[in-house]
mmCIF file of the N, C-alpha and C atoms, coordinates in Angstrom:
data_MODEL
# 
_entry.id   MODEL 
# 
loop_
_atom_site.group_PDB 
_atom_site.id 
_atom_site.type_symbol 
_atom_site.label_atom_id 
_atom_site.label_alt_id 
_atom_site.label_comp_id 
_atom_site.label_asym_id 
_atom_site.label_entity_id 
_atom_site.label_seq_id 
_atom_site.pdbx_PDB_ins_code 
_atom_site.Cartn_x 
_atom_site.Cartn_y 
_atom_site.Cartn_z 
_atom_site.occupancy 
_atom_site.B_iso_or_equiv 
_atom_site.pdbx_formal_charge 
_atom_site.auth_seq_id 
_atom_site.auth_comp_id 
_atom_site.auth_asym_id 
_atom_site.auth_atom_id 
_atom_site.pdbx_PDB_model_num 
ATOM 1   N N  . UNK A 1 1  ? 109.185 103.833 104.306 1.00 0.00 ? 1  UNK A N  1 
ATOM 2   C CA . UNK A 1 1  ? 110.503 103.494 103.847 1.00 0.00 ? 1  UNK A CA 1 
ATOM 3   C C  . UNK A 1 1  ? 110.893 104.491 102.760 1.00 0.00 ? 1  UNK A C  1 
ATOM 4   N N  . UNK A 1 2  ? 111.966 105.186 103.002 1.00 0.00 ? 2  UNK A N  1 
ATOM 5   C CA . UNK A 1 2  ? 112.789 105.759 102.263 1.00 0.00 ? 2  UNK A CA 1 
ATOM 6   C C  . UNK A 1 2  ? 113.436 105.195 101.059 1.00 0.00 ? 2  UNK A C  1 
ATOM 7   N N  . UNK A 1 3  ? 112.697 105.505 99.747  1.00 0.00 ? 3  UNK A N  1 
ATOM 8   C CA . UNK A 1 3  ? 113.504 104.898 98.196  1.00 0.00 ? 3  UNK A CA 1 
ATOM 9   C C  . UNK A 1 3  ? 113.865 105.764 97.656  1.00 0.00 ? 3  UNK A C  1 
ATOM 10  N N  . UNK A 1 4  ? 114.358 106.747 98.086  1.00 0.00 ? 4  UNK A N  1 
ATOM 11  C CA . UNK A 1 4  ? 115.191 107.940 97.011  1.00 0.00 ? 4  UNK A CA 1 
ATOM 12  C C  . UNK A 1 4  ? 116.191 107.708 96.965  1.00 0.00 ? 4  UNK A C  1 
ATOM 13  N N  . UNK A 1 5  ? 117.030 107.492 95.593  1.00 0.00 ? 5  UNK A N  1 
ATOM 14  C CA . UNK A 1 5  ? 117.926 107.185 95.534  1.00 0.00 ? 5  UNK A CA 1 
ATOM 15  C C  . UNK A 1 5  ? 118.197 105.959 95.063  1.00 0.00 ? 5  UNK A C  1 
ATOM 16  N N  . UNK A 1 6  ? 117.052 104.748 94.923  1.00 0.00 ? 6  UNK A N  1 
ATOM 17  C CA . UNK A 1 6  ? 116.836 103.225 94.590  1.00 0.00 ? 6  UNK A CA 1 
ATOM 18  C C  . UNK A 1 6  ? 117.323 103.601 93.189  1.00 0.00 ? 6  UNK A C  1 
ATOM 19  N N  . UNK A 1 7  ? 118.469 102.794 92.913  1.00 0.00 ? 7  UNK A N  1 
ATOM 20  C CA . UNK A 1 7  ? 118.892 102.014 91.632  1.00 0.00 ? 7  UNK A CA 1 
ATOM 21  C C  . UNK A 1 7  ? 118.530 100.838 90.787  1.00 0.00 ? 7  UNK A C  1 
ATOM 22  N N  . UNK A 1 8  ? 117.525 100.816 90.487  1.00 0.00 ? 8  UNK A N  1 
ATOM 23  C CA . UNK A 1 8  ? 116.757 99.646  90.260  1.00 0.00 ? 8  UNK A CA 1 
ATOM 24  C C  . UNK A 1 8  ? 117.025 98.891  88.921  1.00 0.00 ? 8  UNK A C  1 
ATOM 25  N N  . UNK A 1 9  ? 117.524 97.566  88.963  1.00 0.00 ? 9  UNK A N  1 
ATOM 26  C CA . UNK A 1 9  ? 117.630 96.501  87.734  1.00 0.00 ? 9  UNK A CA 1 
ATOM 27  C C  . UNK A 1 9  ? 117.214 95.381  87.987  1.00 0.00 ? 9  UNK A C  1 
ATOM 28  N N  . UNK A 1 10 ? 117.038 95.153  86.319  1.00 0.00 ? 10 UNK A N  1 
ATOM 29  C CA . UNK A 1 10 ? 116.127 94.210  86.345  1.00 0.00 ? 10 UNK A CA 1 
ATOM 30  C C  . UNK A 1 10 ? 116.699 92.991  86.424  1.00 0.00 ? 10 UNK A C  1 
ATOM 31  N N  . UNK A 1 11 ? 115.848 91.820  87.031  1.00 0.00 ? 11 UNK A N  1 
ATOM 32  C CA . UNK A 1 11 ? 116.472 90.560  87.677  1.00 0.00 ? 11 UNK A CA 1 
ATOM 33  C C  . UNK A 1 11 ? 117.046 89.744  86.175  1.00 0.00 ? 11 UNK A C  1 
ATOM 34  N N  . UNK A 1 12 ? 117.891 89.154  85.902  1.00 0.00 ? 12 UNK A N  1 
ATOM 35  C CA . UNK A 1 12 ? 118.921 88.399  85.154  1.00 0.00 ? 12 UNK A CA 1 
ATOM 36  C C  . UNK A 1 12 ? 117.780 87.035  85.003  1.00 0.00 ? 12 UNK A C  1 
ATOM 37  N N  . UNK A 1 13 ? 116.431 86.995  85.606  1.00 0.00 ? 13 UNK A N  1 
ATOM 38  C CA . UNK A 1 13 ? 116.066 85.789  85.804  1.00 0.00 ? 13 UNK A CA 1 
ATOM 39  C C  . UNK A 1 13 ? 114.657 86.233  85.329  1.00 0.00 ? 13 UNK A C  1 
ATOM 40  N N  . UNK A 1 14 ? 114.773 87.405  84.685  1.00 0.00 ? 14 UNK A N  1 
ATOM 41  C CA . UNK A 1 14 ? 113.034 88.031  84.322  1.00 0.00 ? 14 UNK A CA 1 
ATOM 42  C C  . UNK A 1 14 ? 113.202 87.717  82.970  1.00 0.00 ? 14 UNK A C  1 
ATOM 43  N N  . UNK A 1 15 ? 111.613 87.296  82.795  1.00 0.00 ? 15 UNK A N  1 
ATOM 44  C CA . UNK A 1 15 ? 111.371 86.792  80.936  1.00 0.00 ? 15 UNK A CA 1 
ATOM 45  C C  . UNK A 1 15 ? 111.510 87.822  80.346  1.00 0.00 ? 15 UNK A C  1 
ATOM 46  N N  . UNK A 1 16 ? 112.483 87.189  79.195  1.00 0.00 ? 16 UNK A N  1 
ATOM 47  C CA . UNK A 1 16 ? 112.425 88.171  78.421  1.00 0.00 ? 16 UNK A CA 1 
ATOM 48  C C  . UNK A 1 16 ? 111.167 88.853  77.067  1.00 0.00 ? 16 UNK A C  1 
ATOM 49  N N  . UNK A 1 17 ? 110.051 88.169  77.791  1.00 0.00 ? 17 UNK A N  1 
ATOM 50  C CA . UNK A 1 17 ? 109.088 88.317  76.826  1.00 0.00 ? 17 UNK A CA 1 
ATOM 51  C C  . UNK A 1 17 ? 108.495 89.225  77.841  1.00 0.00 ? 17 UNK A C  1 
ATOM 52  N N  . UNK A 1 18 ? 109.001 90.158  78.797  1.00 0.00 ? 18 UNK A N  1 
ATOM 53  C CA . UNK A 1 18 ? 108.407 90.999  80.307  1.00 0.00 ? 18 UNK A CA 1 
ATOM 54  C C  . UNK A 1 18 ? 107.325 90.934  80.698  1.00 0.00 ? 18 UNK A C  1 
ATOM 55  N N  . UNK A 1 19 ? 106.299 89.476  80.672  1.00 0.00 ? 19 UNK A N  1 
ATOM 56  C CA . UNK A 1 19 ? 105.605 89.178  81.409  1.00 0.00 ? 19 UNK A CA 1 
ATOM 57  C C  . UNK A 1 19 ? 105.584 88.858  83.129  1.00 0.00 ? 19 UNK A C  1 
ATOM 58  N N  . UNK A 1 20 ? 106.785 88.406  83.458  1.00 0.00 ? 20 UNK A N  1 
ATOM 59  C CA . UNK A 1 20 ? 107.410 87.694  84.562  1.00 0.00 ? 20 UNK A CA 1 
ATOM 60  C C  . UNK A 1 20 ? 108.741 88.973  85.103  1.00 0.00 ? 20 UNK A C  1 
ATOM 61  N N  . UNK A 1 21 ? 108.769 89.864  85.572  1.00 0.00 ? 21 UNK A N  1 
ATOM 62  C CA . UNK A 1 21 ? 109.930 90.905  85.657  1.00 0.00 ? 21 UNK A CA 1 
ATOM 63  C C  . UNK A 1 21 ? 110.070 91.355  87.053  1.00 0.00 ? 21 UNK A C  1 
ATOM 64  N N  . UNK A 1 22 ? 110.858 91.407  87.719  1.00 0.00 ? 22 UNK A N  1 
ATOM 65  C CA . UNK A 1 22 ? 110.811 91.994  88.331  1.00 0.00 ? 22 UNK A CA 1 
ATOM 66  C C  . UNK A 1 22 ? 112.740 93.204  88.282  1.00 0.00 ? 22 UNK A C  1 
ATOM 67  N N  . UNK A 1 23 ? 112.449 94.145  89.600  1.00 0.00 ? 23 UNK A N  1 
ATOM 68  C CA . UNK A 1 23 ? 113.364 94.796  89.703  1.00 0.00 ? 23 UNK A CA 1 
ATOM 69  C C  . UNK A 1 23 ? 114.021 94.685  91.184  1.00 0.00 ? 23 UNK A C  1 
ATOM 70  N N  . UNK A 1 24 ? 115.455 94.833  91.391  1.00 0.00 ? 24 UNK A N  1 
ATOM 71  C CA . UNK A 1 24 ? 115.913 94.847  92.762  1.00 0.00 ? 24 UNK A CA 1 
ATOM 72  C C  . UNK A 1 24 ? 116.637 96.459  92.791  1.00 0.00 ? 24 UNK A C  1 
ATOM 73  N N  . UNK A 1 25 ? 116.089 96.291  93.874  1.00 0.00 ? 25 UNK A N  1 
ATOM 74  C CA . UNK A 1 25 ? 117.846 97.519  94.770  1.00 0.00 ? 25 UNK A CA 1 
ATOM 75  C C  . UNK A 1 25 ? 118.435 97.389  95.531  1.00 0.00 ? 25 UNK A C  1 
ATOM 76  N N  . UNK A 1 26 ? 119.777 97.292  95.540  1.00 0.00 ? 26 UNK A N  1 
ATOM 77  C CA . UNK A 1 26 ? 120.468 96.821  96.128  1.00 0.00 ? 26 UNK A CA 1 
ATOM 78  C C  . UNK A 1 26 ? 121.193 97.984  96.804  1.00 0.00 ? 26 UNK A C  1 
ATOM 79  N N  . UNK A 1 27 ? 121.017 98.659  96.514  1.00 0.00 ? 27 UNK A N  1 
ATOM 80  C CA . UNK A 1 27 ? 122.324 99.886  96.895  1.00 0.00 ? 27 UNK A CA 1 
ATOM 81  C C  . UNK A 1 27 ? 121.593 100.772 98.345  1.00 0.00 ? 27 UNK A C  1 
ATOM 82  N N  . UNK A 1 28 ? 120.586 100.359 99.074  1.00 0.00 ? 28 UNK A N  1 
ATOM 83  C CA . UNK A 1 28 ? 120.406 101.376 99.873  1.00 0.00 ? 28 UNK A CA 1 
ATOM 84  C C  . UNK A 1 28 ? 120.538 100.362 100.843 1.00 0.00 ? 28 UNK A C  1 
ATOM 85  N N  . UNK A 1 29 ? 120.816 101.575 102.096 1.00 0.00 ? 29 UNK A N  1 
ATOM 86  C CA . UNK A 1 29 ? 121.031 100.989 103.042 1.00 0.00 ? 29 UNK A CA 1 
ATOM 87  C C  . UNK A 1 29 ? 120.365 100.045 104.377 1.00 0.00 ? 29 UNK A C  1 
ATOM 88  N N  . UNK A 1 30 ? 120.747 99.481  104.409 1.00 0.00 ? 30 UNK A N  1 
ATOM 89  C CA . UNK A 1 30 ? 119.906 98.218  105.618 1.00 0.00 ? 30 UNK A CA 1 
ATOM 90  C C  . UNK A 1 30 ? 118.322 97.778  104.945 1.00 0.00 ? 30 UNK A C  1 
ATOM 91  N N  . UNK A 1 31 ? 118.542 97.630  103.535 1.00 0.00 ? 31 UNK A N  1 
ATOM 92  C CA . UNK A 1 31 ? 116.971 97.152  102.894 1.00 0.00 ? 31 UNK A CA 1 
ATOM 93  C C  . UNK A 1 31 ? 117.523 96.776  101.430 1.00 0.00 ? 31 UNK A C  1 
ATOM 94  N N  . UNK A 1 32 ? 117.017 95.803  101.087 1.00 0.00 ? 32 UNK A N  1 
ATOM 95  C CA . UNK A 1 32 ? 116.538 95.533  99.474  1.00 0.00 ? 32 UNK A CA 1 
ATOM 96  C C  . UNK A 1 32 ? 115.071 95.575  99.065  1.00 0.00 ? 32 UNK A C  1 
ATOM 97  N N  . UNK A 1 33 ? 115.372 96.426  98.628  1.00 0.00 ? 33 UNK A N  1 
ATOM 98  C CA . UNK A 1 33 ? 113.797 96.649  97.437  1.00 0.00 ? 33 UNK A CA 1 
ATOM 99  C C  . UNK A 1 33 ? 113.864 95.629  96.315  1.00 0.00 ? 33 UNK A C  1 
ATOM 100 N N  . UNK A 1 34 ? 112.286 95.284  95.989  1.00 0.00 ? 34 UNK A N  1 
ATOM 101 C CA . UNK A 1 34 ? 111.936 94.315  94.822  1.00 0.00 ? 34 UNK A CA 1 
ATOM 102 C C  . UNK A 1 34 ? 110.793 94.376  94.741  1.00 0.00 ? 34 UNK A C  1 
ATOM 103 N N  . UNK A 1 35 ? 110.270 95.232  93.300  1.00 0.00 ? 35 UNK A N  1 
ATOM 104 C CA . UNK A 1 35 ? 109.040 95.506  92.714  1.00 0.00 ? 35 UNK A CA 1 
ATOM 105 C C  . UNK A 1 35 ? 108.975 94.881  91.146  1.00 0.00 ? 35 UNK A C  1 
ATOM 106 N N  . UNK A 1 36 ? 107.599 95.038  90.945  1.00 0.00 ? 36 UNK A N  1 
ATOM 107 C CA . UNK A 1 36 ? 107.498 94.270  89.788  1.00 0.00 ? 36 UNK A CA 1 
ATOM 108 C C  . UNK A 1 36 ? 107.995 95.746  88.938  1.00 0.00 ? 36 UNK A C  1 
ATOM 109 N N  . UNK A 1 37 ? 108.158 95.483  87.745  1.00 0.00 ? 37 UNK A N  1 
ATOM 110 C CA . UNK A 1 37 ? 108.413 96.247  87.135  1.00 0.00 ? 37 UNK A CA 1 
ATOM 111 C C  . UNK A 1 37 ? 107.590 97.013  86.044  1.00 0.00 ? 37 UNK A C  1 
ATOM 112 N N  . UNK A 1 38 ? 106.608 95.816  85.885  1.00 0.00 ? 38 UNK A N  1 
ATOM 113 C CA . UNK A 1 38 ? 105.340 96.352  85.025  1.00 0.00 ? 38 UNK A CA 1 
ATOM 114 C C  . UNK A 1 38 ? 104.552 97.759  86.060  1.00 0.00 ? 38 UNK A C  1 
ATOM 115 N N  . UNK A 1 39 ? 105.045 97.367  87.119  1.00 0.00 ? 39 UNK A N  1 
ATOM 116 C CA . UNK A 1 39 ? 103.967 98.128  88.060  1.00 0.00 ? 39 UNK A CA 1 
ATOM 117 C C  . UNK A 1 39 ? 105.157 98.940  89.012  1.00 0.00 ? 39 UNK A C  1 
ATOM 118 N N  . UNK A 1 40 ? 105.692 99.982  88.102  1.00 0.00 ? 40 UNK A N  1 
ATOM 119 C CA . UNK A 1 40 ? 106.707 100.307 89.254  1.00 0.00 ? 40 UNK A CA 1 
ATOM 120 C C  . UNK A 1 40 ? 106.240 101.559 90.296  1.00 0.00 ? 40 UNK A C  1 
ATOM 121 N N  . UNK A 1 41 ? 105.314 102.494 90.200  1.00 0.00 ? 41 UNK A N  1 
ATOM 122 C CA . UNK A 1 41 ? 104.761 103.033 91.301  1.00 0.00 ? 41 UNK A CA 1 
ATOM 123 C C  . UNK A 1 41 ? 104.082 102.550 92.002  1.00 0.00 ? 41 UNK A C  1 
ATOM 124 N N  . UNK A 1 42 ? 104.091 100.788 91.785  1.00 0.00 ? 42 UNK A N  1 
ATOM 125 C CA . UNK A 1 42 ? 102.957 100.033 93.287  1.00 0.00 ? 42 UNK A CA 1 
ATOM 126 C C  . UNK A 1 42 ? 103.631 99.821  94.186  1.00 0.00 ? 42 UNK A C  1 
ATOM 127 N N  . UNK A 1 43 ? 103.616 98.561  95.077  1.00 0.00 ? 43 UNK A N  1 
ATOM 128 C CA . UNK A 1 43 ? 104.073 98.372  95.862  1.00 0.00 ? 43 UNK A CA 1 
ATOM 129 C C  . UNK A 1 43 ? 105.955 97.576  96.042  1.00 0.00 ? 43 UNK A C  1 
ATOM 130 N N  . UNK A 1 44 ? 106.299 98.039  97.231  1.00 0.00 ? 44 UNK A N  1 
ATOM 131 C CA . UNK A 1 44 ? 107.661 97.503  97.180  1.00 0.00 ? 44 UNK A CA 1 
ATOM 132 C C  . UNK A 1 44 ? 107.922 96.387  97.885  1.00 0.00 ? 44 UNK A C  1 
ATOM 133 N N  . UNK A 1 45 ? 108.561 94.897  98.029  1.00 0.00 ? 45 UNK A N  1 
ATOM 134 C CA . UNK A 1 45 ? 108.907 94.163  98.901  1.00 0.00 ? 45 UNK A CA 1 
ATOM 135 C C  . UNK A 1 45 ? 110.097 94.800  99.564  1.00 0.00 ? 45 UNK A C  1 
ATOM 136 N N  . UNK A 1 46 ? 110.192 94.578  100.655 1.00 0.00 ? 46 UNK A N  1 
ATOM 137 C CA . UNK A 1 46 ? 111.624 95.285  101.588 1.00 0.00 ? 46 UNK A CA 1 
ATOM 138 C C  . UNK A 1 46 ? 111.977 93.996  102.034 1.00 0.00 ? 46 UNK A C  1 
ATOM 139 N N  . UNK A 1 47 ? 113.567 93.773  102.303 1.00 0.00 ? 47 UNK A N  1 
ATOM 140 C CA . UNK A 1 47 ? 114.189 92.592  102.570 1.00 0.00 ? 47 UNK A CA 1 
ATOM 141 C C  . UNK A 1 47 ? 115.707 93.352  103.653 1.00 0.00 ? 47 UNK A C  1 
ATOM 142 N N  . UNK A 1 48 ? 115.521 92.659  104.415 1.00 0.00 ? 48 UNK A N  1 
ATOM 143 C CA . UNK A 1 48 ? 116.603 92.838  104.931 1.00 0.00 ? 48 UNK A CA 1 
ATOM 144 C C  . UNK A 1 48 ? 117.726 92.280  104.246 1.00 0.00 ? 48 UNK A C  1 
ATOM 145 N N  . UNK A 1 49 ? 119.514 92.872  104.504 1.00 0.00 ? 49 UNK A N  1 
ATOM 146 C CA . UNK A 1 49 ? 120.160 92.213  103.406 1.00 0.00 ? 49 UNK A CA 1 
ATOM 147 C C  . UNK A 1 49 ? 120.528 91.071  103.820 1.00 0.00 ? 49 UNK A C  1 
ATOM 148 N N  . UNK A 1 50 ? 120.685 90.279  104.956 1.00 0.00 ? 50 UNK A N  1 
ATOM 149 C CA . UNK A 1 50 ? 120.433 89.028  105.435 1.00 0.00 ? 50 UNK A CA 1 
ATOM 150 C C  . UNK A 1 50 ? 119.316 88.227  104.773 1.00 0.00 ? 50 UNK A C  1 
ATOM 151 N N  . UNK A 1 51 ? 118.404 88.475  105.130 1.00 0.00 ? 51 UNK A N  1 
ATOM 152 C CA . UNK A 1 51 ? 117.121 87.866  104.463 1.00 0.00 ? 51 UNK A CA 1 
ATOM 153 C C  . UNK A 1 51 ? 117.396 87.394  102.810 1.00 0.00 ? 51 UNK A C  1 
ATOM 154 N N  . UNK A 1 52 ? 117.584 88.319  102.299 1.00 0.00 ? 52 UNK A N  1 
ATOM 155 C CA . UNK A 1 52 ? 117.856 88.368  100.962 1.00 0.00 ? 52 UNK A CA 1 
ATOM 156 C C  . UNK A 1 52 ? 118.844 87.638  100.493 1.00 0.00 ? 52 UNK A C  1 
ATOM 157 N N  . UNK A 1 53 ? 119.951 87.550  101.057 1.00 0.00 ? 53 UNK A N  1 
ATOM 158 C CA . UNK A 1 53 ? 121.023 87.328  100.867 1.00 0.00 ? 53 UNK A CA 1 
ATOM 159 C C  . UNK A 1 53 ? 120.888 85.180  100.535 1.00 0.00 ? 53 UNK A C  1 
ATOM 160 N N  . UNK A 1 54 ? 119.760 84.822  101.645 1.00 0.00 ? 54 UNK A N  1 
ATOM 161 C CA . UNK A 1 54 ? 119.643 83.819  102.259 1.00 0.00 ? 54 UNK A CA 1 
ATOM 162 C C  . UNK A 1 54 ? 118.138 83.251  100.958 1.00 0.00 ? 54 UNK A C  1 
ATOM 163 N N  . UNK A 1 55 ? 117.728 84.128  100.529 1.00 0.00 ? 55 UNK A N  1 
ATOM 164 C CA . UNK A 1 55 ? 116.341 84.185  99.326  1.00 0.00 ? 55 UNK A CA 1 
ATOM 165 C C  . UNK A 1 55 ? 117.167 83.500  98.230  1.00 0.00 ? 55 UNK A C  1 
ATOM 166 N N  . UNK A 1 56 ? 117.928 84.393  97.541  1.00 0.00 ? 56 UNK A N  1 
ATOM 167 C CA . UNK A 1 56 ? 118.691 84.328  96.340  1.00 0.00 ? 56 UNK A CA 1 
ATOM 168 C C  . UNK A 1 56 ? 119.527 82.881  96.375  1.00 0.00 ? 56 UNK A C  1 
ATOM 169 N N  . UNK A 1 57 ? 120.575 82.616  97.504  1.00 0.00 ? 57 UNK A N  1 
ATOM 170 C CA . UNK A 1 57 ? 121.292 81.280  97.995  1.00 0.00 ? 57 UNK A CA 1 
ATOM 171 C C  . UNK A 1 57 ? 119.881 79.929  97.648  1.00 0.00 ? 57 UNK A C  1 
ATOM 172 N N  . UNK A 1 58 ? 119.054 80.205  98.072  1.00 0.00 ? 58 UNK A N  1 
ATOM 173 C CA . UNK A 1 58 ? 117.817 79.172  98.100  1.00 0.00 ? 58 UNK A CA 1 
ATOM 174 C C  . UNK A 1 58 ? 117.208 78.908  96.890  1.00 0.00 ? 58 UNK A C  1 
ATOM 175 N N  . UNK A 1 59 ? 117.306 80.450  96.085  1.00 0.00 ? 59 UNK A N  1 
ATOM 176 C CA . UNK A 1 59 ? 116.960 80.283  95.287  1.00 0.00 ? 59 UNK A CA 1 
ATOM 177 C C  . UNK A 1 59 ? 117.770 79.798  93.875  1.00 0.00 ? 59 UNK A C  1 
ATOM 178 N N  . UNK A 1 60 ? 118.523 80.010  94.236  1.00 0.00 ? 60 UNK A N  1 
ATOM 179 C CA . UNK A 1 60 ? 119.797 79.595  93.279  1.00 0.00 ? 60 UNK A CA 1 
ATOM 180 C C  . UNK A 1 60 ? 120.255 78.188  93.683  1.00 0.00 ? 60 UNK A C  1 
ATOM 181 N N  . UNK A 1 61 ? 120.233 77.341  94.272  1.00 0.00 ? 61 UNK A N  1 
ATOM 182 C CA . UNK A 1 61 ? 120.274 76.242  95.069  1.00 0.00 ? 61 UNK A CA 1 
ATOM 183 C C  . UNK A 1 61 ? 119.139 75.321  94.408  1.00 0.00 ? 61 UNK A C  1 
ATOM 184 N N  . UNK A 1 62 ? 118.237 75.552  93.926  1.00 0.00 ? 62 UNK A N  1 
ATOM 185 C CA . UNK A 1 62 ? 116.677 75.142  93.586  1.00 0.00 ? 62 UNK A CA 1 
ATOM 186 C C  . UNK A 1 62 ? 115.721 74.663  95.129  1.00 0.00 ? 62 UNK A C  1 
ATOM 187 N N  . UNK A 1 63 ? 116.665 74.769  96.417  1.00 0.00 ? 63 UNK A N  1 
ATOM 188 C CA . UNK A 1 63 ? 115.823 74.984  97.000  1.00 0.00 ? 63 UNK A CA 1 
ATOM 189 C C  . UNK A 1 63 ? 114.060 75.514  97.275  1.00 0.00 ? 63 UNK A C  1 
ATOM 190 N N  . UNK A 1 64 ? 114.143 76.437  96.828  1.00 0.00 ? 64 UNK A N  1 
ATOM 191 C CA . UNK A 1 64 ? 112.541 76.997  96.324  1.00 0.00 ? 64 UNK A CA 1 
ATOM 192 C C  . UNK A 1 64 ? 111.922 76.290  95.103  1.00 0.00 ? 64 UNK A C  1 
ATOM 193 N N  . UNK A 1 65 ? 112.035 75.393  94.532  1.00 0.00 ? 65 UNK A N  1 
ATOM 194 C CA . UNK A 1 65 ? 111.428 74.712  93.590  1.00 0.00 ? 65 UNK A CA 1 
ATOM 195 C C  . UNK A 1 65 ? 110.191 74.536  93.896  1.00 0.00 ? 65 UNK A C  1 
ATOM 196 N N  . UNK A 1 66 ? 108.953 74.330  93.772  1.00 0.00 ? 66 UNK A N  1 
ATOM 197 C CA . UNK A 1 66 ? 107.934 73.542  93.880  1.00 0.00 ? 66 UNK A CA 1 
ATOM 198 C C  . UNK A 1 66 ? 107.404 72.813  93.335  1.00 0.00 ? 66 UNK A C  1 
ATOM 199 N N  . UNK A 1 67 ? 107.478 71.625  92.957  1.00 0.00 ? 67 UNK A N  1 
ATOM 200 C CA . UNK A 1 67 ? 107.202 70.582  92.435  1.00 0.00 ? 67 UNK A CA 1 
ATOM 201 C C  . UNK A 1 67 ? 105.856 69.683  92.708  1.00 0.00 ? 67 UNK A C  1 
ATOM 202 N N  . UNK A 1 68 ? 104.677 69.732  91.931  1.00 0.00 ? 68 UNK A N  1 
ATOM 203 C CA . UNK A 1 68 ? 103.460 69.310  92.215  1.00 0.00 ? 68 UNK A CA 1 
ATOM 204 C C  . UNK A 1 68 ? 104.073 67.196  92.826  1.00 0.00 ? 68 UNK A C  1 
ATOM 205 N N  . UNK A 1 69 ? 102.898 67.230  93.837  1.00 0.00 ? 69 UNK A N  1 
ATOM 206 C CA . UNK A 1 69 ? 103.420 65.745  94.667  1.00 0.00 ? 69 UNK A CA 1 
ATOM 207 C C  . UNK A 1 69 ? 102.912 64.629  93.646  1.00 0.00 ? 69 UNK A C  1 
ATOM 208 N N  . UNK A 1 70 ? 104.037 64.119  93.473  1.00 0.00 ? 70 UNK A N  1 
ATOM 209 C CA . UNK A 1 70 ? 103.797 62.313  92.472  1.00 0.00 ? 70 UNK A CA 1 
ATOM 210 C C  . UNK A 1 70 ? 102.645 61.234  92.883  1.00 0.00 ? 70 UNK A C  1 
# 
């Protein structure tokens, strides 16, 4: 995968104590990138912008919550 050119910022939802960080890109085409940021020459998640689109909705939703069982 081609990242030249990745514009990368940091998520609105990363601690600000940058234990917890990550970064997105949004700007290339037919992919979103999302790496941690402590570790930015490791590895990249790739997301389709569907996929993603449908991550963030879920996640913003609290859908993705996990909540230990009562």
């Amino acid at each position: 995968m081609d990242l030249t050119g990745a514009r990368w910022r940091k998520s609105s939802r990363s601690d600000n104590g940058g234990s917890t960080c990550v970064e997105v890109a949004t700007n290339l085409t037919g992919v979103v990138g999302v790496r941690d940021s402590k570790d930015r020459a490791g590895a990249v998640l790739a997301f389709g912008p569907a996929a993603w689109t449908g991550f963030v909705a879920a996640a913003r939703s609290g859908a993705l919550r996990s909540d230990p069982a009562p």
